[in-house]
N, CA and C of each residue as an Amber inpcrd file, in Angstrom:
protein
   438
 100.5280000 175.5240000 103.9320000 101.1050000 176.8160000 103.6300000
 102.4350000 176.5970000 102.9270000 102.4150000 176.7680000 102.1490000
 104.0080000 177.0190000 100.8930000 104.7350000 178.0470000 101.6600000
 106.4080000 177.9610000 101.4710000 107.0780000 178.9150000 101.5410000
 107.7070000 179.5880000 100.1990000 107.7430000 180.4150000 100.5980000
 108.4520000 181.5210000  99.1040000 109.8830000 180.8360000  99.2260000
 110.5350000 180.2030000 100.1430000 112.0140000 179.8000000  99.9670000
 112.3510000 178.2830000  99.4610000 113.1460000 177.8470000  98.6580000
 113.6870000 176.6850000  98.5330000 114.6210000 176.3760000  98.9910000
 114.8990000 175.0060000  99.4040000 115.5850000 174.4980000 100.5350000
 117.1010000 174.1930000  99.0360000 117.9700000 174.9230000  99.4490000
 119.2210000 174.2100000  98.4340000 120.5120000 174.6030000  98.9920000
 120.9700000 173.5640000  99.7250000 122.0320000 173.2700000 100.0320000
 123.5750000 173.0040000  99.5040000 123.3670000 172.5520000  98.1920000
 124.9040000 172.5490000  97.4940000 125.9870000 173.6690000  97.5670000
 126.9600000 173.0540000  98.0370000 128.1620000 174.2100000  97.7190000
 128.1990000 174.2730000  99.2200000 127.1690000 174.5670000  99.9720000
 127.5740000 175.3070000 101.7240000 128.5740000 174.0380000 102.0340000
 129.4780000 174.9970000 102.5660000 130.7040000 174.7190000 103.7960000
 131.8690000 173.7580000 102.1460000 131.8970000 174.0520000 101.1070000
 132.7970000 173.2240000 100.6590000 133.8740000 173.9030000 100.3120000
 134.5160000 175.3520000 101.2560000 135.9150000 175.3760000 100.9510000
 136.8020000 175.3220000 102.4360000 137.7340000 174.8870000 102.3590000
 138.8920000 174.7180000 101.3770000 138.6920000 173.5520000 100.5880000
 139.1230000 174.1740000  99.2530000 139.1590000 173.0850000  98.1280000
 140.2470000 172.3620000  98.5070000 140.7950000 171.2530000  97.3000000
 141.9810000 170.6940000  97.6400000 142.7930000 170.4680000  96.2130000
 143.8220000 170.6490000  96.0160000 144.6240000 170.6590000  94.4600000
 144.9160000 168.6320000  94.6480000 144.6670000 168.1690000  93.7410000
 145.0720000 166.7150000  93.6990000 145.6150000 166.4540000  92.7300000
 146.6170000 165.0620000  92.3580000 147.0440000 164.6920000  91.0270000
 145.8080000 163.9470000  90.8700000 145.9340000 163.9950000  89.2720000
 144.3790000 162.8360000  88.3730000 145.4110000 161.6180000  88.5620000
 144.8760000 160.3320000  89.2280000 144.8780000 159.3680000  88.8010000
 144.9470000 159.1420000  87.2370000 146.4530000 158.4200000  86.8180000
 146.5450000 157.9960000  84.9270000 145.7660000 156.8680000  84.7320000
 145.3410000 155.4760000  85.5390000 145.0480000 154.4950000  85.4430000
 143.5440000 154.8490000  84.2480000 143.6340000 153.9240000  83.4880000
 142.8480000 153.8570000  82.5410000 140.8590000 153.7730000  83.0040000
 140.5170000 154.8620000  82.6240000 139.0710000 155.0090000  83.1460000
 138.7090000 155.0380000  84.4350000 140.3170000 155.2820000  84.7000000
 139.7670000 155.7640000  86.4110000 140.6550000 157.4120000  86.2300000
 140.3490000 158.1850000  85.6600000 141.0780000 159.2680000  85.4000000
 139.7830000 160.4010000  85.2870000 139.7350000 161.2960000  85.3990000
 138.8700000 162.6180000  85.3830000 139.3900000 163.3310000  84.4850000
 138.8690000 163.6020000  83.1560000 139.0870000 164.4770000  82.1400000
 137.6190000 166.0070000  82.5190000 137.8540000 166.7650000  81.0440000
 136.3500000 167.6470000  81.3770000 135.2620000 167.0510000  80.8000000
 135.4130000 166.4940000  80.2950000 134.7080000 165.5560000  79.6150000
 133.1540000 164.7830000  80.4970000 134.2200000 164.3830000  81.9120000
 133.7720000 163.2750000  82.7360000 132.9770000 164.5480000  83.7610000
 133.3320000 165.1880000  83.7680000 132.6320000 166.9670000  84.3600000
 131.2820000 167.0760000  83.7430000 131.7660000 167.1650000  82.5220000
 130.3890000 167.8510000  81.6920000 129.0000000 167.0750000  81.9280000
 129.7570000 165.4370000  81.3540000 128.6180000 164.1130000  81.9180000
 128.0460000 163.8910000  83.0630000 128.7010000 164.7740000  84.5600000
 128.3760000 164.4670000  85.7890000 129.1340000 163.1690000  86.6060000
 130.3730000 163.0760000  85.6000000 131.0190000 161.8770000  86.3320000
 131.7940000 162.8840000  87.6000000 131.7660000 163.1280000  88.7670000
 132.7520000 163.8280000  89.3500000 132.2310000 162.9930000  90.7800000
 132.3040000 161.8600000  91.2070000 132.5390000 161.3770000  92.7170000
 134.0320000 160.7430000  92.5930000 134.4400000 161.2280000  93.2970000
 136.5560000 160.3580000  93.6520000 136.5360000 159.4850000  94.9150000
 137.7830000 158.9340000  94.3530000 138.4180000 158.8620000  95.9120000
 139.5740000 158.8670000  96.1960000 140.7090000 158.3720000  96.8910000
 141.7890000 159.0680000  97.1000000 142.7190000 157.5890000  96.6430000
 143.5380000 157.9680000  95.4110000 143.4610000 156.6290000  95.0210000
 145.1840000 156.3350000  94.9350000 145.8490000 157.6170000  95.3020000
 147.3020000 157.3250000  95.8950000 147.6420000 158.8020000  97.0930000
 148.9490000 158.6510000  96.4810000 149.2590000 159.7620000  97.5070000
 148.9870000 161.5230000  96.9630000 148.1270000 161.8640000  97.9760000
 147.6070000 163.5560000  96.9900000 147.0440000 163.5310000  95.6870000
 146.4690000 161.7690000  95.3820000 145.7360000 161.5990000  94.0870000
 144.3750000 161.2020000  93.9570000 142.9040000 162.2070000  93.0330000
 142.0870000 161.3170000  92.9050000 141.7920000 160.8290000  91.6880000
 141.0650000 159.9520000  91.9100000 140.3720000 159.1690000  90.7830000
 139.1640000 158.5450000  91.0940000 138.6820000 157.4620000  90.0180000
 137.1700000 157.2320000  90.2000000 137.0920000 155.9330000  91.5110000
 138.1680000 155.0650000  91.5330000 138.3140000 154.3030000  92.1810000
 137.6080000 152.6320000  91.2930000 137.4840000 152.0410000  92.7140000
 136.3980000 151.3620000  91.9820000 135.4260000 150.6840000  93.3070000
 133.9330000 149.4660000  92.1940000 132.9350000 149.7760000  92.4660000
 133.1940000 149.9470000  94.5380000 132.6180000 150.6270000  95.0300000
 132.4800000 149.6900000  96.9040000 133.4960000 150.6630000  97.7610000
 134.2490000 151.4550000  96.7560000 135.0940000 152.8660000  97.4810000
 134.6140000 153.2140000  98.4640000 135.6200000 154.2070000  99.2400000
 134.8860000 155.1520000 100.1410000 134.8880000 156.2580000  99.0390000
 134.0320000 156.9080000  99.3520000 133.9090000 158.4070000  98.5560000
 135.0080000 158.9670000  99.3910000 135.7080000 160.3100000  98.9710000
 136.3460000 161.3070000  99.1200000 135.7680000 162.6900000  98.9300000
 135.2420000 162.5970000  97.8610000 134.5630000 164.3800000  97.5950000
 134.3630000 164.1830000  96.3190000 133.8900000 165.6540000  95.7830000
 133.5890000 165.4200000  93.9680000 134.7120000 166.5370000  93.4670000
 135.0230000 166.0250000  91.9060000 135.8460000 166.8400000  91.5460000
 135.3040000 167.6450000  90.7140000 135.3840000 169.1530000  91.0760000
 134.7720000 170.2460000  90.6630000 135.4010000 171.0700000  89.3290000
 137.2300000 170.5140000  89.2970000 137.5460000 171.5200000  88.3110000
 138.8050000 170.5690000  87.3810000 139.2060000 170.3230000  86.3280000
 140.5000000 169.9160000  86.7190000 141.2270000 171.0670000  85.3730000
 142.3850000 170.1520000  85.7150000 143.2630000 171.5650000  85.0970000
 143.2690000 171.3820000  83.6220000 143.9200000 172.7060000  82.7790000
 144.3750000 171.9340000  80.9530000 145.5730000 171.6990000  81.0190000
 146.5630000 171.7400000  81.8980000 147.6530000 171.0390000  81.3980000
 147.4920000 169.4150000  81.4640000 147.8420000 168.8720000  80.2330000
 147.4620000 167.4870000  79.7750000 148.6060000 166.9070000  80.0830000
 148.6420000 165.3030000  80.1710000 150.0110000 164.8490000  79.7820000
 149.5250000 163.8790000  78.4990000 150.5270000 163.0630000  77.6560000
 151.0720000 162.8780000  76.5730000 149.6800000 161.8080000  76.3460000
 148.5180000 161.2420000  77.2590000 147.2590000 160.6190000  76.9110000
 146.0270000 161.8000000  77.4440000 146.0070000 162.8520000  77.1460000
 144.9570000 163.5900000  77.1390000 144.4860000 164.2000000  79.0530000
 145.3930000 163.3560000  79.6150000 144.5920000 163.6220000  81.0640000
 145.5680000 164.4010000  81.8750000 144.3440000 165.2210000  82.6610000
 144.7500000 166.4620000  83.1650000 145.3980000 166.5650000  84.3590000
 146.6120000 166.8460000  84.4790000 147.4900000 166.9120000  85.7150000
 146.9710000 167.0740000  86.8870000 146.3210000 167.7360000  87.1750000
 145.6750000 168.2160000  88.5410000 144.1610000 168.3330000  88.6030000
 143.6380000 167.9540000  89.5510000 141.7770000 168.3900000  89.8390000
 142.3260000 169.3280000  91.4030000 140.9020000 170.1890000  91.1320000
 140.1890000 170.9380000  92.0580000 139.1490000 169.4380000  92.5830000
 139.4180000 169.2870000  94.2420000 138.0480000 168.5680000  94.6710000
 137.5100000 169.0190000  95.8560000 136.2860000 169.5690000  95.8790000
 135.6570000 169.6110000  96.8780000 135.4720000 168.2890000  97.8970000
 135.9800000 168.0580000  99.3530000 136.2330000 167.1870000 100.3570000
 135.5070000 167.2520000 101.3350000 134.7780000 168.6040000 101.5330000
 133.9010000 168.8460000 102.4920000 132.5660000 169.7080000 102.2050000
 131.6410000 169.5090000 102.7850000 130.0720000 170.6070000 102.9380000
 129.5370000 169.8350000 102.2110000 128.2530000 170.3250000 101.5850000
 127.2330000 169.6640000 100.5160000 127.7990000 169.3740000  99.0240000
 128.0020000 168.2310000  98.7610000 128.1610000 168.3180000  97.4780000
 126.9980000 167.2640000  96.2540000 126.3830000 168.2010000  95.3570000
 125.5260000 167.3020000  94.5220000 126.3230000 166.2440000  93.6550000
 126.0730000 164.9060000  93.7420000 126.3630000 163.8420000  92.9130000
 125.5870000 162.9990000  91.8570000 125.9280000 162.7840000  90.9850000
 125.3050000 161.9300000  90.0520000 125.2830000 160.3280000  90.9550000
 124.2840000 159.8830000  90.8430000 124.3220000 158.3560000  91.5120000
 123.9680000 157.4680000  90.4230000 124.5190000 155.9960000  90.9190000
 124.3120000 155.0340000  89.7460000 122.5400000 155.1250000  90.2510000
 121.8340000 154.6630000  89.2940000 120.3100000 154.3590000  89.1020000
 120.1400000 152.8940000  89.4080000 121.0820000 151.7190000  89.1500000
 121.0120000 150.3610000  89.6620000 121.2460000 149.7480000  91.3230000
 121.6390000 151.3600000  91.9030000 122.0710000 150.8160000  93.6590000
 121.5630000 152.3800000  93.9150000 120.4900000 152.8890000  93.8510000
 120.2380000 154.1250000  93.8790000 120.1780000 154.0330000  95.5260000
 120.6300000 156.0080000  96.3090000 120.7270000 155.4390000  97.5780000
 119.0310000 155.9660000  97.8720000 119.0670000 156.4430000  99.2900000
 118.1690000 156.8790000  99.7080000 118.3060000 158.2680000 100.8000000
 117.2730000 159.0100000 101.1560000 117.2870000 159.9080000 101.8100000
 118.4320000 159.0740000 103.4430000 118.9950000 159.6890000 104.1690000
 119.9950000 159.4950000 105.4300000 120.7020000 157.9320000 104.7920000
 120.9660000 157.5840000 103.9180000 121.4580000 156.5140000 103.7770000
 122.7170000 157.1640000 103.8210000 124.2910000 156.2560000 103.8840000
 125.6250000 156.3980000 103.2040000 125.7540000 156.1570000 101.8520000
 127.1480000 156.6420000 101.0430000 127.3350000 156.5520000 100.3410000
 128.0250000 155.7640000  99.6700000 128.8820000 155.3880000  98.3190000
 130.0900000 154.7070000  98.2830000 130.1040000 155.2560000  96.6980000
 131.6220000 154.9910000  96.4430000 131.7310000 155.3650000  94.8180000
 131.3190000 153.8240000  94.4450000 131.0870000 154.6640000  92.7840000
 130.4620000 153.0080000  92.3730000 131.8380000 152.7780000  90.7400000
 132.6310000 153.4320000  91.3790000 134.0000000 153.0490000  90.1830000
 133.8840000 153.7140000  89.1120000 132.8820000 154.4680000  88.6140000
 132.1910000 154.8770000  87.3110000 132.3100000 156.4790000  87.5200000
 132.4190000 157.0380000  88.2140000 131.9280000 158.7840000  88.9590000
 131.0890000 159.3250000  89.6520000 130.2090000 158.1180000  89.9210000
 128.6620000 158.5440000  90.6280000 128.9420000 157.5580000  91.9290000
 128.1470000 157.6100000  92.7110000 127.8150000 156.8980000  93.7460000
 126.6650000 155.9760000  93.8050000 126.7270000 155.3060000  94.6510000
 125.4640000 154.2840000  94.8060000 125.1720000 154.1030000  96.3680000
 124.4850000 153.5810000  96.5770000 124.2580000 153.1490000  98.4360000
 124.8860000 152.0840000  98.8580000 125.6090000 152.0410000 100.2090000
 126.4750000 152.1020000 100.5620000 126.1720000 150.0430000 100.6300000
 126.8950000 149.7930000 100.7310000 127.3680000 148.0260000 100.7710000
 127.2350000 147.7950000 102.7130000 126.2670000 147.0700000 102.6860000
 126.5420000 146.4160000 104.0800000 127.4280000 145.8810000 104.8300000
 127.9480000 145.9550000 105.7930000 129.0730000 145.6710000 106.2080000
 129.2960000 144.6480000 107.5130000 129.5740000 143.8220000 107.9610000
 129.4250000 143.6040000 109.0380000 130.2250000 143.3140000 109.8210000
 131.2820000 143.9690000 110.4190000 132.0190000 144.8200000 111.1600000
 133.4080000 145.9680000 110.7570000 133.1310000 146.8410000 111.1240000
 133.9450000 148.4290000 110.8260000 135.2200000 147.7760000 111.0050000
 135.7390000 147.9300000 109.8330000 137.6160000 147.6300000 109.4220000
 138.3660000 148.6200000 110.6240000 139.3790000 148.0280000 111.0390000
 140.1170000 148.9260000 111.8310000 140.7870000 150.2780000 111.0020000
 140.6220000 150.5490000 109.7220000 140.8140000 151.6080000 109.1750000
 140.1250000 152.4800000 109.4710000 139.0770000 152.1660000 109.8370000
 138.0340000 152.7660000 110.0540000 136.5930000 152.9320000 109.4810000
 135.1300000 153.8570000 109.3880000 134.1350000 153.4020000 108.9700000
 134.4050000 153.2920000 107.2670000 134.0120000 152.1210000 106.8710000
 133.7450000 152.0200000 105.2000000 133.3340000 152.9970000 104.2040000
 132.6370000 154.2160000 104.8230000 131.2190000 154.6170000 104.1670000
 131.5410000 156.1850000 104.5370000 131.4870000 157.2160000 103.7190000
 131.4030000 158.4160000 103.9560000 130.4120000 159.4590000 102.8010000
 129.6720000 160.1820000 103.4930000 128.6630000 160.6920000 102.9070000
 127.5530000 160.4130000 102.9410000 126.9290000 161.2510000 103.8510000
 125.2900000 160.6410000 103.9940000 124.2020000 161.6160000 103.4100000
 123.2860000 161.0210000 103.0630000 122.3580000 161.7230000 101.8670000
 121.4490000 162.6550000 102.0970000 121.3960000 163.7600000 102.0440000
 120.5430000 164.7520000 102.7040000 119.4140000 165.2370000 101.8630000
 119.6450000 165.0340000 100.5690000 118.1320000 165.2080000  99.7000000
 118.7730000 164.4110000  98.0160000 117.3640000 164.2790000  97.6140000
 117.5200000 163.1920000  96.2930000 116.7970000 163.6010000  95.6430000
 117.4140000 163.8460000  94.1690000 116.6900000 164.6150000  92.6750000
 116.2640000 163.3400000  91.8580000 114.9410000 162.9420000  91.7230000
 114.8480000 161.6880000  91.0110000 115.2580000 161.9570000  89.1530000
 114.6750000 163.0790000  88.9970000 114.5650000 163.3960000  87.7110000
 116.0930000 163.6250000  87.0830000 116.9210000 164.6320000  87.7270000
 118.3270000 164.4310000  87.4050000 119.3400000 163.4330000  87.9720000
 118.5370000 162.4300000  88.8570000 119.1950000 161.4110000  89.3010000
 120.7680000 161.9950000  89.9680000 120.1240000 163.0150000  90.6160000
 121.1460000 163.3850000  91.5860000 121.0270000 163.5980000  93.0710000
 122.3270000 163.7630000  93.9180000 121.8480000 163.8320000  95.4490000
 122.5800000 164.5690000  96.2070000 122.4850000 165.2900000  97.0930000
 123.3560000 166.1970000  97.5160000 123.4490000 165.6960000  98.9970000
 124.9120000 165.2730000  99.5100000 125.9160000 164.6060000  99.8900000
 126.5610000 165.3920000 100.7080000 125.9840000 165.2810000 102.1160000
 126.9200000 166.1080000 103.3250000 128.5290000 164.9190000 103.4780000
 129.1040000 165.8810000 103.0820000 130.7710000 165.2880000 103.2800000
 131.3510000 165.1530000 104.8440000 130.9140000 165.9110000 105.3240000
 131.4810000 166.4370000 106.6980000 132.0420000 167.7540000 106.6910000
């Protein structure tokens, strides 16, 4: 028996947003550009700052908006990032994850599955975001944050 409803989760529970500075570091920066392409997984890459990080991150959230005020290399002062609820991500296709797997940034804007670990850093767990459904065709996945 089919249901008349589809199961789509993105967006539930992801406000409060959060205002962040863009990371300047070279290709680790979020333009609209990197929006349009589906680059938007961060992580928190100073103080009140995201960026793409690199490969083996913890994820943070995706960045949903960023601002037009530019500075003097094209990149945009501030992002909007969603930090919490469902959020859909672009994943790398070479570490693709899987349904309940974790996540990790893969340095690029997308995510990949999460790096094995073998024992939890006293920072705490490595890995945030676990996978609640997977789009093969748009090679995307939507990503309970907490």
């Amino acid at each position: 028996m089919s249901s008349q409803f589809i199961v789509d989760n993105q967006g539930v529970g992801l406000h409060p947003t959060l205002t962040l500075s863009v990371d300047t570091t070279a290709d680790k920066d979020f333009t609209q550009t990197d929006l349009d392409a589906g680059r938007t997984a961060c992580v928190i890459s100073d103080n009140n700052e995201a960026g793409m990080g690199s490969a083996g991150d913890k994820l943070f959230g995706k960045v949903v908006a960023v601002s037009t005020e530019l500075d003097a290399n094209g990149i945009p002062a501030t992002c909007t990032v969603q930090a919490r609820g469902v959020a859909r991500i672009k994943y790398n296709t070479s570490a693709a994850p899987a349904v309940n797997q974790m996540v990790e940034a893969d340095g690029a804007g997308k995510v990949r599955q999460a790096s094995a670990v073998a024992d939890i850093p006293a920072g705490g767990h490595p890995h945030r975001g676990i996978v609640i459904a997977k789009d093969t065709t748009n090679e995307t996945i939507d990503v309970w944050l907490g």
